[in-house]
N, CA, C and O atoms as a GROMACS GRO file, in nm:
protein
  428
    1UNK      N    1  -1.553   0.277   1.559
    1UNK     CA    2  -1.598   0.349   1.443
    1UNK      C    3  -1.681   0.256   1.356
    1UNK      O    4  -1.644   0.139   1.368
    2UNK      N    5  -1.784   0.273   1.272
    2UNK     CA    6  -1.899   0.224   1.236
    2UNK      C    7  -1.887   0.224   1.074
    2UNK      O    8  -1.889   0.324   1.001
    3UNK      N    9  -1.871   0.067   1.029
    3UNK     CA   10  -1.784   0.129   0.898
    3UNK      C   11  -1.952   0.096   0.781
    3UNK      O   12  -2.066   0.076   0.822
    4UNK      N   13  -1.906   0.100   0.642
    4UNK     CA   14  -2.026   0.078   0.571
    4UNK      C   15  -2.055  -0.038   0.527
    4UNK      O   16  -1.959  -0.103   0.486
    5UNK      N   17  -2.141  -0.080   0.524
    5UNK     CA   18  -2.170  -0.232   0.429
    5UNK      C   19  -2.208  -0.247   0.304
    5UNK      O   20  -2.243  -0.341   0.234
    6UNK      N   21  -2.188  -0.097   0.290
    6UNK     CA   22  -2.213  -0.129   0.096
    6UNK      C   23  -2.026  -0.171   0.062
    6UNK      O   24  -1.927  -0.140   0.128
    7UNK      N   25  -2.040  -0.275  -0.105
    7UNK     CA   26  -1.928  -0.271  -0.118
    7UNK      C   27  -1.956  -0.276  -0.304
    7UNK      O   28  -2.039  -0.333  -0.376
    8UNK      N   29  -1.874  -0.212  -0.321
    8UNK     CA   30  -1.837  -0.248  -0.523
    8UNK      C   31  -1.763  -0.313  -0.562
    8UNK      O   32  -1.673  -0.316  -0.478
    9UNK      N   33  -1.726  -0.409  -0.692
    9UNK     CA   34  -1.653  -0.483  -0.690
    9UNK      C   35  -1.636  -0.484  -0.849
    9UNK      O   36  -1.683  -0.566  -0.928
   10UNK      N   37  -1.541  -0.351  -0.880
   10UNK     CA   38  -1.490  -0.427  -1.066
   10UNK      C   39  -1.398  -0.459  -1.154
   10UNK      O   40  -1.307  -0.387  -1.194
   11UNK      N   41  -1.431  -0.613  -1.199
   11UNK     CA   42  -1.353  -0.715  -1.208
   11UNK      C   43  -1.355  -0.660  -1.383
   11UNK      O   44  -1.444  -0.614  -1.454
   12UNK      N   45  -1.205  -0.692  -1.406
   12UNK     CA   46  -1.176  -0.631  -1.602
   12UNK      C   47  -1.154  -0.797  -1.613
   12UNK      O   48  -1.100  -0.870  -1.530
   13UNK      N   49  -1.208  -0.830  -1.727
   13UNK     CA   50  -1.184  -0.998  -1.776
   13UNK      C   51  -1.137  -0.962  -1.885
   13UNK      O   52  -1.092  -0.853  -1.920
   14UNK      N   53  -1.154  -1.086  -1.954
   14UNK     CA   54  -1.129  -1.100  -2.083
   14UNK      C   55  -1.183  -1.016  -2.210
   14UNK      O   56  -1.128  -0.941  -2.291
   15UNK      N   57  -1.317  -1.062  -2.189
   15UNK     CA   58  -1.388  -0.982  -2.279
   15UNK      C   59  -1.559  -0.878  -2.232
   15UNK      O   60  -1.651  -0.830  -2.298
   16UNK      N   61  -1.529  -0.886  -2.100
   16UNK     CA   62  -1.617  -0.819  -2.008
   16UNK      C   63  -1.562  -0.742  -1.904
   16UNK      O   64  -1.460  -0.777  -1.844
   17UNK      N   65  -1.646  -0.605  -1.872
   17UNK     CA   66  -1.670  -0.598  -1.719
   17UNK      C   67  -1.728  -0.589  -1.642
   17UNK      O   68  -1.840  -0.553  -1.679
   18UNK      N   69  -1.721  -0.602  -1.545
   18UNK     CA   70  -1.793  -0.685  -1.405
   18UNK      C   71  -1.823  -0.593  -1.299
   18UNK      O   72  -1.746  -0.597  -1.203
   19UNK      N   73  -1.910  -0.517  -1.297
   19UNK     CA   74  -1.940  -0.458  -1.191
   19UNK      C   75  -2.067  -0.499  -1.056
   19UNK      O   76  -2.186  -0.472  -1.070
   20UNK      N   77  -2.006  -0.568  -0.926
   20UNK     CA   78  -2.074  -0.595  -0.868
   20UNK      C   79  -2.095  -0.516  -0.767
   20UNK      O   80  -2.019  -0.426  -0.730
   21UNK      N   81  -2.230  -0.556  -0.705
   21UNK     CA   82  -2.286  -0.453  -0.600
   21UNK      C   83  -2.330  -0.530  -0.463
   21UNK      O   84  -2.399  -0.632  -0.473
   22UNK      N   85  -2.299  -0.492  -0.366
   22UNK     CA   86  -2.354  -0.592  -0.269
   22UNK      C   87  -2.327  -0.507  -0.119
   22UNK      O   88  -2.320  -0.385  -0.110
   23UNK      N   89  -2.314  -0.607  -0.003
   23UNK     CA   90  -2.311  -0.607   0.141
   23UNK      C   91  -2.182  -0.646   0.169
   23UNK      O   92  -2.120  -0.708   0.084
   24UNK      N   93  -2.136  -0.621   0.270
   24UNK     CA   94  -2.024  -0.674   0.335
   24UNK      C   95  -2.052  -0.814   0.387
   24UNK      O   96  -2.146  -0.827   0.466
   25UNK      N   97  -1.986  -0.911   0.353
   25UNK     CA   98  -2.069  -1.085   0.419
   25UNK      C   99  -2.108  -1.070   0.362
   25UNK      O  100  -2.048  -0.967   0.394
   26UNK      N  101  -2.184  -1.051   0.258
   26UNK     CA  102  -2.318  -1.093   0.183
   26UNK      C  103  -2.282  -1.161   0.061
   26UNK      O  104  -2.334  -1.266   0.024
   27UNK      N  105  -2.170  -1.085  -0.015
   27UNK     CA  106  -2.138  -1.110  -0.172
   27UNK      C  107  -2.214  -1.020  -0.217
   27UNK      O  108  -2.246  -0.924  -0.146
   28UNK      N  109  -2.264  -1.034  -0.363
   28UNK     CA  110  -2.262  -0.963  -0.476
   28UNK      C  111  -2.443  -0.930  -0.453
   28UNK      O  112  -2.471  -1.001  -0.549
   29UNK      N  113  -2.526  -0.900  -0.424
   29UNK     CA  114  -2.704  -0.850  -0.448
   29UNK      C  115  -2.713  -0.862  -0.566
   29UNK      O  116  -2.797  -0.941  -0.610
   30UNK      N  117  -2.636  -0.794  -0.647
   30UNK     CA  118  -2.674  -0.772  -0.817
   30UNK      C  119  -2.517  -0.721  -0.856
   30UNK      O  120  -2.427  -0.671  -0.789
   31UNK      N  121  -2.534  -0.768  -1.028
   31UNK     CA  122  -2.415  -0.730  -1.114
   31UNK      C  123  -2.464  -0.686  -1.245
   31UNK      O  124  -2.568  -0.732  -1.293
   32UNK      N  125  -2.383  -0.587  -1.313
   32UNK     CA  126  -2.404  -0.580  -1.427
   32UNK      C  127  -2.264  -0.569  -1.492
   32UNK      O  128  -2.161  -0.532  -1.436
   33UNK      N  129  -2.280  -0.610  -1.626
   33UNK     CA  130  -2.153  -0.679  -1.692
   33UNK      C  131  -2.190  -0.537  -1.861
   33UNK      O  132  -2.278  -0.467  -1.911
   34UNK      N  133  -2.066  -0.571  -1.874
   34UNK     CA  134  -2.039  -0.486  -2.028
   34UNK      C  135  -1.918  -0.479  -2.119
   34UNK      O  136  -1.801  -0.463  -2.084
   35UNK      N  137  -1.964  -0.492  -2.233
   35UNK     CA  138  -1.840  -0.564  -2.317
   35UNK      C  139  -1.738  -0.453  -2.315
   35UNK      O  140  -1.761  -0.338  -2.351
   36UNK      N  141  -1.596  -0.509  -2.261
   36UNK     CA  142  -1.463  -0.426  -2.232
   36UNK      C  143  -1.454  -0.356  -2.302
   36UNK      O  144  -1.464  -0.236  -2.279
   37UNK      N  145  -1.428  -0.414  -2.427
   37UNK     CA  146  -1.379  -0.312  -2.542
   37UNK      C  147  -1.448  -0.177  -2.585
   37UNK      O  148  -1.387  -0.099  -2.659
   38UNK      N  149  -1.573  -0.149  -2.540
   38UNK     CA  150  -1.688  -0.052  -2.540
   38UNK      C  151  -1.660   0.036  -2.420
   38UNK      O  152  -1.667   0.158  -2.427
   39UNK      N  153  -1.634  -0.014  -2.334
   39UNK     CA  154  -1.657   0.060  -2.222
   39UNK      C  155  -1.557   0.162  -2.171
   39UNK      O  156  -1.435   0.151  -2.180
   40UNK      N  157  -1.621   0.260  -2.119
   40UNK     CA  158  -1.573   0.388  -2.119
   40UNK      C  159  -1.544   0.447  -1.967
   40UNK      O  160  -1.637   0.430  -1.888
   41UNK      N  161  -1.435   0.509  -1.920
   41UNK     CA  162  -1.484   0.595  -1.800
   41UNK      C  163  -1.502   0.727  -1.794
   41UNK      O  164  -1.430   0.807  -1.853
   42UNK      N  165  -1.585   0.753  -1.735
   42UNK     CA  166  -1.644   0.894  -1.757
   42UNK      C  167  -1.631   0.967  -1.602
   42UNK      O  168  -1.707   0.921  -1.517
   43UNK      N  169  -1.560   1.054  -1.570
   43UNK     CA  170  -1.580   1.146  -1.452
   43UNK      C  171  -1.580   1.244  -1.494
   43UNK      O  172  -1.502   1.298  -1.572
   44UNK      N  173  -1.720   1.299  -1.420
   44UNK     CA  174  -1.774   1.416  -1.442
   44UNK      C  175  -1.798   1.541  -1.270
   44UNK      O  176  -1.848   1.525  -1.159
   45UNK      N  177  -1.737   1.641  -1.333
   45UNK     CA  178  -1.756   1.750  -1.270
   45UNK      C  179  -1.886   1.813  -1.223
   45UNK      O  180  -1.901   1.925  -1.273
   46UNK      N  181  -1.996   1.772  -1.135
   46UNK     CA  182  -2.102   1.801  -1.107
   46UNK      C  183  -2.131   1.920  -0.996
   46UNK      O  184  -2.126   1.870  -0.884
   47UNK      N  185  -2.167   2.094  -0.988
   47UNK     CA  186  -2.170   2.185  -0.900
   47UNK      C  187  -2.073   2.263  -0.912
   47UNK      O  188  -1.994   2.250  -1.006
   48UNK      N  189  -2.061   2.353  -0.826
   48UNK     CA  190  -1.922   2.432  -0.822
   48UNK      C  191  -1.912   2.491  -0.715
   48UNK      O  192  -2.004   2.498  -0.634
   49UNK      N  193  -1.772   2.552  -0.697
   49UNK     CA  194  -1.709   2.602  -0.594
   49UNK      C  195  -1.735   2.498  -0.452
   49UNK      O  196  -1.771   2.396  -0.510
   50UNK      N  197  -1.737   2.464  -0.311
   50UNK     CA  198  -1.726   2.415  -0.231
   50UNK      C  199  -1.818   2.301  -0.251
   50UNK      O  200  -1.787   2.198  -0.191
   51UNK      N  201  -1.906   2.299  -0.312
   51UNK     CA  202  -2.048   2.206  -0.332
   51UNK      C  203  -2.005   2.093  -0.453
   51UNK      O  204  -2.059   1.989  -0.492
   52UNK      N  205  -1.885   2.162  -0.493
   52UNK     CA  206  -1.857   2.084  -0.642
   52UNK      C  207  -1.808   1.934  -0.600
   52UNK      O  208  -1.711   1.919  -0.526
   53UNK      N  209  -1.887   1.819  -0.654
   53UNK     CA  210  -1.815   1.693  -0.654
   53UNK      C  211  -1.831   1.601  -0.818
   53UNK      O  212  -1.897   1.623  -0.920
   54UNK      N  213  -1.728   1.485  -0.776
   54UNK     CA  214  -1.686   1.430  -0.912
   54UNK      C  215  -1.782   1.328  -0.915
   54UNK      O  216  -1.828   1.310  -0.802
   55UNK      N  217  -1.828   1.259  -0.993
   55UNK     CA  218  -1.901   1.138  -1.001
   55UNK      C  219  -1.864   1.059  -1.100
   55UNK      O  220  -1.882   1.100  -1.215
   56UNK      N  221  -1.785   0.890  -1.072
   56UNK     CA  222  -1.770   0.842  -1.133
   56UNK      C  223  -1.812   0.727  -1.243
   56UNK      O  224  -1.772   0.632  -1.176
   57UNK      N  225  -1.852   0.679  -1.334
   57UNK     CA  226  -1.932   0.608  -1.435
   57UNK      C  227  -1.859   0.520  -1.516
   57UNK      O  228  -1.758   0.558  -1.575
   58UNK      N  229  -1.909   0.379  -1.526
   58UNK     CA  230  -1.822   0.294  -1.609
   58UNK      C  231  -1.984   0.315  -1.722
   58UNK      O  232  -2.098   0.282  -1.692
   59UNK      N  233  -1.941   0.374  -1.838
   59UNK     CA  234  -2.014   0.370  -1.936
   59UNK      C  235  -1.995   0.277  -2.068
   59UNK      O  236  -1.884   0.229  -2.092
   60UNK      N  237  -2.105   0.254  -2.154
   60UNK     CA  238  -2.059   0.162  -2.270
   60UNK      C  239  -2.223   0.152  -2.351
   60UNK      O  240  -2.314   0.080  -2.309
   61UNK      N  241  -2.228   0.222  -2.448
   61UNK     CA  242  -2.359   0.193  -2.542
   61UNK      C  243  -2.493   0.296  -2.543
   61UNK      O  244  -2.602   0.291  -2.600
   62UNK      N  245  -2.434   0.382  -2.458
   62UNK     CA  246  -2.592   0.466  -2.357
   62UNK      C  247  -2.568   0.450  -2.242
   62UNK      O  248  -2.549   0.546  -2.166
   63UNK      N  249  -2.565   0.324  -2.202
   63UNK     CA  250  -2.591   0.270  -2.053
   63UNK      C  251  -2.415   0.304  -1.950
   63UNK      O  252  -2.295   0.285  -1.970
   64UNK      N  253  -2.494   0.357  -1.852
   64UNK     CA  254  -2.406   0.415  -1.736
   64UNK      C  255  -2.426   0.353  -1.622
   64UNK      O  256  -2.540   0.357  -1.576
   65UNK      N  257  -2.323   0.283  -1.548
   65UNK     CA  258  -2.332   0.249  -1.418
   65UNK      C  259  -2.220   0.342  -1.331
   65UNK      O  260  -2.100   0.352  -1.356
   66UNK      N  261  -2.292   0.405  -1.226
   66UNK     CA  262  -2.219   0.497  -1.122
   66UNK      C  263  -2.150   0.386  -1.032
   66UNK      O  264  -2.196   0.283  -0.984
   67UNK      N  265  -2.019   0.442  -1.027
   67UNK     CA  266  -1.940   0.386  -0.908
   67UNK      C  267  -1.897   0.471  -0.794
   67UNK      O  268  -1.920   0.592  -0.798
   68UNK      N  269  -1.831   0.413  -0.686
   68UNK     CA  270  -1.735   0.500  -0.601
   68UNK      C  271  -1.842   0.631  -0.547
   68UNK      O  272  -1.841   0.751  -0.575
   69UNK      N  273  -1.924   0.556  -0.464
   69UNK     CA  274  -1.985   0.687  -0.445
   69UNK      C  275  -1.953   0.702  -0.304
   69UNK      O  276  -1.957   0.822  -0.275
   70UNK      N  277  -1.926   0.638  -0.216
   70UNK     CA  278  -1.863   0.639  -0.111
   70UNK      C  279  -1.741   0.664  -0.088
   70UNK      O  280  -1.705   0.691   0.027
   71UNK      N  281  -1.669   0.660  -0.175
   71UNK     CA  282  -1.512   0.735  -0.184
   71UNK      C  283  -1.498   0.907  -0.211
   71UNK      O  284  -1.568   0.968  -0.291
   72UNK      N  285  -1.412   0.956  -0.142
   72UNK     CA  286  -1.381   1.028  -0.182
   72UNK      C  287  -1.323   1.113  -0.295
   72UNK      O  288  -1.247   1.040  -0.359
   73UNK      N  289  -1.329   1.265  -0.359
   73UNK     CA  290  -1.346   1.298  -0.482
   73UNK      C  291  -1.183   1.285  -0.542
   73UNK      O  292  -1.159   1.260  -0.660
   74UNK      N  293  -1.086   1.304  -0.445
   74UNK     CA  294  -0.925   1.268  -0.465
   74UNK      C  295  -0.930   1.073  -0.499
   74UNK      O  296  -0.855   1.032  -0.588
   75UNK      N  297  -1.013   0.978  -0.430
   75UNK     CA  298  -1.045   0.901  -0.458
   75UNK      C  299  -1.064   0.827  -0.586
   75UNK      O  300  -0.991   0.745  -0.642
   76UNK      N  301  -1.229   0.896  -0.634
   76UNK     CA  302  -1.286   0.876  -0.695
   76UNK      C  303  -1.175   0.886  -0.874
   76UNK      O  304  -1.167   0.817  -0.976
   77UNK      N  305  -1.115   1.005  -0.827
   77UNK     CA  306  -1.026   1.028  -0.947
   77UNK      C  307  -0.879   0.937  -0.973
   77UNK      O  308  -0.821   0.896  -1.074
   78UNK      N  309  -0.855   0.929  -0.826
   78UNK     CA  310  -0.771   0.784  -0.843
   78UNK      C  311  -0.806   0.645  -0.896
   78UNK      O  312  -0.740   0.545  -0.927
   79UNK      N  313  -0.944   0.679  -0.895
   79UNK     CA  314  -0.991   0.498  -0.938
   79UNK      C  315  -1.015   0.547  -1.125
   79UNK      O  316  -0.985   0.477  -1.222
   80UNK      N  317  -1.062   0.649  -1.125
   80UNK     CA  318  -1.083   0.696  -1.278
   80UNK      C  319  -0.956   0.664  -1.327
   80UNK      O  320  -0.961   0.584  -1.421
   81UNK      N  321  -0.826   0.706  -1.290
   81UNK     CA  322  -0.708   0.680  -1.385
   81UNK      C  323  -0.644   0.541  -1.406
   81UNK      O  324  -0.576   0.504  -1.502
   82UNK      N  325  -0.682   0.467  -1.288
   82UNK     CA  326  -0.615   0.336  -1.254
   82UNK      C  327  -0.748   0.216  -1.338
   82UNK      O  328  -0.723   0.097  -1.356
   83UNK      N  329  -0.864   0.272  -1.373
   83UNK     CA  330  -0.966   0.160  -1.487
   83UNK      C  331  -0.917   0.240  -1.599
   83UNK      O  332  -0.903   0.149  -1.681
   84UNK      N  333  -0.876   0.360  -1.668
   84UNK     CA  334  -0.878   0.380  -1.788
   84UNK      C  335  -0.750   0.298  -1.818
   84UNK      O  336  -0.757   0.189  -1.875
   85UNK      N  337  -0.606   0.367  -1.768
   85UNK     CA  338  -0.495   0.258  -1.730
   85UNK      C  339  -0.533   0.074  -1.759
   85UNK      O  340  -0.497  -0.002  -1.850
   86UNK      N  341  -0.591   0.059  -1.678
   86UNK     CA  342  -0.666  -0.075  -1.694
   86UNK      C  343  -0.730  -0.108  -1.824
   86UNK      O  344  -0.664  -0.169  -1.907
   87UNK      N  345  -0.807  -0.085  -1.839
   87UNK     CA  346  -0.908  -0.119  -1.976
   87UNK      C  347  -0.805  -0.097  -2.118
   87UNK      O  348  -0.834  -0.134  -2.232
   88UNK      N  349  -0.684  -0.031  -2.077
   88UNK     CA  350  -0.578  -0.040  -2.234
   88UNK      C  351  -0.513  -0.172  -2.227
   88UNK      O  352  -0.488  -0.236  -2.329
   89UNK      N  353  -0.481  -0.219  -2.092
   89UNK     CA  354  -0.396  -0.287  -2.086
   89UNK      C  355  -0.432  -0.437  -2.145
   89UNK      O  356  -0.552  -0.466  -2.134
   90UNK      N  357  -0.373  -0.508  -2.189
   90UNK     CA  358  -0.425  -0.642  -2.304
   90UNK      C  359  -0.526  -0.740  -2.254
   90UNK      O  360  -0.497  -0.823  -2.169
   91UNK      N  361  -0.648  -0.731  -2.308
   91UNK     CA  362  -0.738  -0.777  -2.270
   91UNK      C  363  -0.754  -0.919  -2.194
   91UNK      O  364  -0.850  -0.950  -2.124
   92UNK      N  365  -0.636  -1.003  -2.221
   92UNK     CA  366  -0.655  -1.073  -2.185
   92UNK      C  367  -0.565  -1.129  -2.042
   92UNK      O  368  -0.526  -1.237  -1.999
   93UNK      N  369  -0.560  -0.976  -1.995
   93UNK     CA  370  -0.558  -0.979  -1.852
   93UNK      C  371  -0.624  -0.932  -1.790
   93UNK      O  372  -0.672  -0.820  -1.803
   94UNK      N  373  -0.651  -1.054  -1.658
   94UNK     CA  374  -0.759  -1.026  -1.554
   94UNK      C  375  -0.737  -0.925  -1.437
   94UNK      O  376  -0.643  -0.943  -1.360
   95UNK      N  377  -0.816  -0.828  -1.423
   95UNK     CA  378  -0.766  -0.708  -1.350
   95UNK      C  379  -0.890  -0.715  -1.237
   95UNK      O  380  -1.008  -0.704  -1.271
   96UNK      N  381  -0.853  -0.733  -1.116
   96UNK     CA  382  -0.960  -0.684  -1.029
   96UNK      C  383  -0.918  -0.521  -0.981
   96UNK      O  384  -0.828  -0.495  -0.901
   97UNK      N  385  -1.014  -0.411  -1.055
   97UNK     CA  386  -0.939  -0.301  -0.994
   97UNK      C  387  -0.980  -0.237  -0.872
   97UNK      O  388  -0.886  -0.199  -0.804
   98UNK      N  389  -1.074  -0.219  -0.834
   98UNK     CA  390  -1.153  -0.171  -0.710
   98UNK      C  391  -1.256  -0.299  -0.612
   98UNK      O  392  -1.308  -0.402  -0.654
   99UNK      N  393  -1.255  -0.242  -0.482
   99UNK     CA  394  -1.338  -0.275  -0.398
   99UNK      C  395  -1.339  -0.186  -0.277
   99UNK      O  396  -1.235  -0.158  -0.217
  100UNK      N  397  -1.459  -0.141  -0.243
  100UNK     CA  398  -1.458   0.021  -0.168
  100UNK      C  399  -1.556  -0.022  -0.087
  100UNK      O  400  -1.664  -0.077  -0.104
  101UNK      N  401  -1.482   0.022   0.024
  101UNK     CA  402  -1.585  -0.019   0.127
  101UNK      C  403  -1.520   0.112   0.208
  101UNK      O  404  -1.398   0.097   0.213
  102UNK      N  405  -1.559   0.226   0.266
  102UNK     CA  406  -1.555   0.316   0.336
  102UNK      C  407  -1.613   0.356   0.505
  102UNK      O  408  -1.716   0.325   0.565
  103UNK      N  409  -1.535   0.409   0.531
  103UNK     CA  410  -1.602   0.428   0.725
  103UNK      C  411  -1.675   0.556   0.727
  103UNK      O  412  -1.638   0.669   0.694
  104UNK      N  413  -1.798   0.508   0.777
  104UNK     CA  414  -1.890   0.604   0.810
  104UNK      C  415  -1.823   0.732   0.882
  104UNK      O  416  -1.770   0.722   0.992
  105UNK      N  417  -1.829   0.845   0.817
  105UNK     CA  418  -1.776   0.956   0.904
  105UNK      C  419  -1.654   1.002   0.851
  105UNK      O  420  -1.586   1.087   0.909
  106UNK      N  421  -1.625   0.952   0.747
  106UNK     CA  422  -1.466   1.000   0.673
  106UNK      C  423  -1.468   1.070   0.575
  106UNK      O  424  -1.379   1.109   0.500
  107UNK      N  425  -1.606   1.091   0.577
  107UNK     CA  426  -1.618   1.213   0.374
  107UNK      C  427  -1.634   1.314   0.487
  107UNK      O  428  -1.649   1.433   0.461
   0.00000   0.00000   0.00000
């Protein structure tokens, strides 16, 4: 089975978070970072009836970065509760909460 090489990676710090983007082997291509205390998760209900899916967003200021797009929508909502969960919890613990790497052929 033929899995994917995209992977996400977001890290809750201290006073940031860390959303990286990359390859499998590769590490990180690009990151973008945003101050914790701002930042928001947002899942949103996009379509309806059979077509309907969730899309998830670490937001903060305007600016939106989409996550979990390779996960599934039971997924996607599991990772929504487990960063909001996260982002209360005292800042000055380090939380790595996700890394998603999915097999081609499982959505």
């Amino acid at each position: 089975m033929q899995r994917s090489l995209h992977r996400q990676v977001v890290s809750l710090g201290e006073e940031t978070v860390r959303i990286e983007f990359g390859m499998a082997g590769q590490g990180a291509i690009y990151s973008v970072e945003m101050p914790r205390y701002w930042t928001r998760v947002l899942l949103e209900n996009e379509g309806d009836g059979p077509r309907r899916q969730y899309r998830l967003w670490l937001a903060n200021s305007g600016n939106r970065v989409r996550i979990g797009q390779f996960l599934t929508d039971e997924e996607r909502k599991a990772l929504a509760a487990r960063l909001q969960c996260a982002l209360r919890l005292s800042p000055t613990l380090n939380v790595t909460a996700m890394a998603t790497e999915k097999t081609l052929g499982d959505a």
